[in-house]
C-alpha positions, -999 to 999 in steps of 0.1 A, spaced: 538 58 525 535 53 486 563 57 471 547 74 442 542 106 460 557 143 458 547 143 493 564 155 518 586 125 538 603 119 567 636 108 554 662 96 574 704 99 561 727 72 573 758 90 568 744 121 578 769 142 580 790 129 542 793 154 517 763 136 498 742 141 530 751 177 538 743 184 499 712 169 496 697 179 530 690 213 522 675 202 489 650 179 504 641 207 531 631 228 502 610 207 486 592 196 523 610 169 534 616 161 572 656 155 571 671 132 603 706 131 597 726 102 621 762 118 627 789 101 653 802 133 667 784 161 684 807 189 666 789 177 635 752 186 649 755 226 643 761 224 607 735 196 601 715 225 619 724 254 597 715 231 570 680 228 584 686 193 594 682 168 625 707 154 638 711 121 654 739 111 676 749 77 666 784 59 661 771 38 633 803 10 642 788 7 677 751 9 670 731 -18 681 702 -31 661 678 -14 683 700 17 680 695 16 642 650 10 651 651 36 673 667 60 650 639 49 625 611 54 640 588 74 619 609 73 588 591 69 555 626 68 535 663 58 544 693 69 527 721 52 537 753 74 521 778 63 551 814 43 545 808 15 568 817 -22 574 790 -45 553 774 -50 593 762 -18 601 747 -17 564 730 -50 566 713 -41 601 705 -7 589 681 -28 562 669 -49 593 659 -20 609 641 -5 585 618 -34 574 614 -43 609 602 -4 619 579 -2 585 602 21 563 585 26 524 615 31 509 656 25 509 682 43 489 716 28 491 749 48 476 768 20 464 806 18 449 793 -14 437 824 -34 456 800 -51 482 777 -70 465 763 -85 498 748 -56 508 729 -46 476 718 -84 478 704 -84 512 686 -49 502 673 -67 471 660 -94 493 644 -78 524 614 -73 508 616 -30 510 608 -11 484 646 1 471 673 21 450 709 12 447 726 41 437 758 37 422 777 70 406 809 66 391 840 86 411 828 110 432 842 143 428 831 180 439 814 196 409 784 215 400 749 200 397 743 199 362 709 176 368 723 157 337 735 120 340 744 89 320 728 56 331 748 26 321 749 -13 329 781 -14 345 795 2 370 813 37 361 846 53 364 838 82 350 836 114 376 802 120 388 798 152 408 784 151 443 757 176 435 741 154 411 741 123 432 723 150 455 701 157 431 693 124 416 679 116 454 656 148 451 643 139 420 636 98 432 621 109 463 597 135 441 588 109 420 588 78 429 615 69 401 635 39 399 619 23 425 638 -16 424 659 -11 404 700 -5 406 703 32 387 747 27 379 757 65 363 778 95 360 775 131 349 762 133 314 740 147 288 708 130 299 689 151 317 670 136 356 637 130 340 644 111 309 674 91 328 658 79 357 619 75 332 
């Protein structure tokens, strides 16, 4: 699928069930997006649910890399938002070249620079995402893009929303997007 498109995509959430995922999910269903979220426990499938979500039952420390394919199948964008080992994240990338995914958003603290290198390098169309200290906080759909990576507190919402508006259009495709809550608002910070 082009990644230059507000049209709706099947987008899968590694992670599916972290407060990133659960924020964003509902966002992306509003704006026509299919949402597969990959959770390890059953308990979590009911709320993915109420969100409007999929869920997918899948212990991401355990997965196998034809776990990871099957769970792709049919995806047109992955967002991997999980705290894993650097092995799940590099055959989540695997998996999604080898199963013909368009696009790849990875939410990076920036402290495993293998696994934004092997992104970079599989060929995939892809977005490193890396906001400064997570906090819960309002979306304000106003960031600050820098070189380095942040400290400053960056509110969950707007890491939320900053998927929204890069799935709707087509922004910052290759490229690493470092930031944190700011005056700047989505359009003009991720142009």
């Amino acid at each position: 699928m082009d990644t230059n498109t507000t049209a709706a995509q099947n987008v899968v959430f590694v992670g599916g069930h972290s407060r990133i995922a659960r924020l964003a999910t509902p966002l992306l269903i509003e704006a026509g997006h299919q949402v597969h979220n990959i959770v390890r426990a059953p308990a979590q499938t009911a709320e993915i649910q109420q969100l409007g979500g999929t869920s997918v039952l899948m212990d991401l420390e355990e997965a196998s890399p034809s776990d990871f394919v099957a769970a792709f199948d049919g995806a047109d964008v992955i967002v991997f938002s999980a705290t894993v080992d650097e092995p799940a994240v590099k055959l989540s990338i695997n998996a999604a070249r080898q199963t013909g995914v368009a696009r790849y958003l990875l939410i990076s603290s920036g402290a495993h620079p293998e696994e934004e290198a092997h992104l970079r390098d599989s060929g995939m169309n892809y977005t490193i995402l890396r906001p400064g200290e997570l906090v819960d906080g309002d979306v304000t759909g106003r960031i600050t893009v820098t070189e380095d990576q942040p400290t400053e507190r960056t509110s969950r919402n707007n890491v939320a929303a900053v998927i929204g508006h890069i799935l709707a259009t087509g922004a910052a495709v290759n490229e690493t997007v470092s930031f944190f809550d700011g005056d700047t608002p989505l359009a003009e910070a991720l142009a």
